[in-house]
C-alpha positions as a printed NumPy array, in Angstrom:
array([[  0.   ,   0.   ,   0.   ],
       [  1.876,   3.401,  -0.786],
       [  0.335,   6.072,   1.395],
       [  1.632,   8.625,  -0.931],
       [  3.083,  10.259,   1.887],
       [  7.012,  11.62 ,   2.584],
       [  8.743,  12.299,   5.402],
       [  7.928,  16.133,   5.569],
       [  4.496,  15.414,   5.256],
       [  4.011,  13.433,   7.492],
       [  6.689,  15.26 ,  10.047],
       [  4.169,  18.045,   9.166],
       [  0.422,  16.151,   9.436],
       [  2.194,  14.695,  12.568],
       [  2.794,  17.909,  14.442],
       [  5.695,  16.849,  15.333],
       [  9.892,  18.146,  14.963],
       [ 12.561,  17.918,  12.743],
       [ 14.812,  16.663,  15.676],
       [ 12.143,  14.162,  16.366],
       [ 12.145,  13.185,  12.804],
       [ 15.709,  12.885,  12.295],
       [ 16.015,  10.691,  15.616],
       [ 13.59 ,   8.409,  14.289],
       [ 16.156,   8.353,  11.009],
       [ 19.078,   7.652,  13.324],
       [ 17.625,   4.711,  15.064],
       [ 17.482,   6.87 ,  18.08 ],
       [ 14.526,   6.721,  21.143],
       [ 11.575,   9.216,  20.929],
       [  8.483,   9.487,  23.208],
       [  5.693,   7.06 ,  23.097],
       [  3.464,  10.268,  22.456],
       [  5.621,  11.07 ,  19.337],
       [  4.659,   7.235,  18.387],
       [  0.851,   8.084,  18.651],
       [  0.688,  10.868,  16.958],
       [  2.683,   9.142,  13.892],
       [  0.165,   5.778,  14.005],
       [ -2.58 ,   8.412,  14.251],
       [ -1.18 ,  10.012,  11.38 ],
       [ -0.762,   7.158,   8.586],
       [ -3.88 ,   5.134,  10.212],
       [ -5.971,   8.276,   9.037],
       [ -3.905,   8.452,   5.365],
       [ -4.683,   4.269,   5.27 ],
       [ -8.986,   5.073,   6.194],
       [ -8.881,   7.235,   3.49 ],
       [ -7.228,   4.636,   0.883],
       [ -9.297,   2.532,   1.831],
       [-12.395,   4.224,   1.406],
       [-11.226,   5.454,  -1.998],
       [-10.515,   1.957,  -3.464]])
């Protein structure tokens, strides 16, 4: 499934940083709440991928 969705975007749709986003790159450890609002991010981008197929 391609969400059609880069990194900006979804650093962006995310509301979350650029330092967050570039630990995440580097393997590094970010909050649990960072987590969320990434899965909350692509879950909503997957509903709607869904609903259009």
């Amino acid at each position: 499934m391609d969400l059609d969705l880069n990194k900006t975007q979804l650093q962006e749709q995310s509301s979350i940083s650029a330092a967050t986003m570039a630990k995440l790159g580097k393997g590094e450890n970010v909050t649990n709440e960072m987590l969320a609002r990434i899965c909350e991010t692509l879950e909503r981008h997957c509903r709607h991928l869904l609903s259009c197929a």
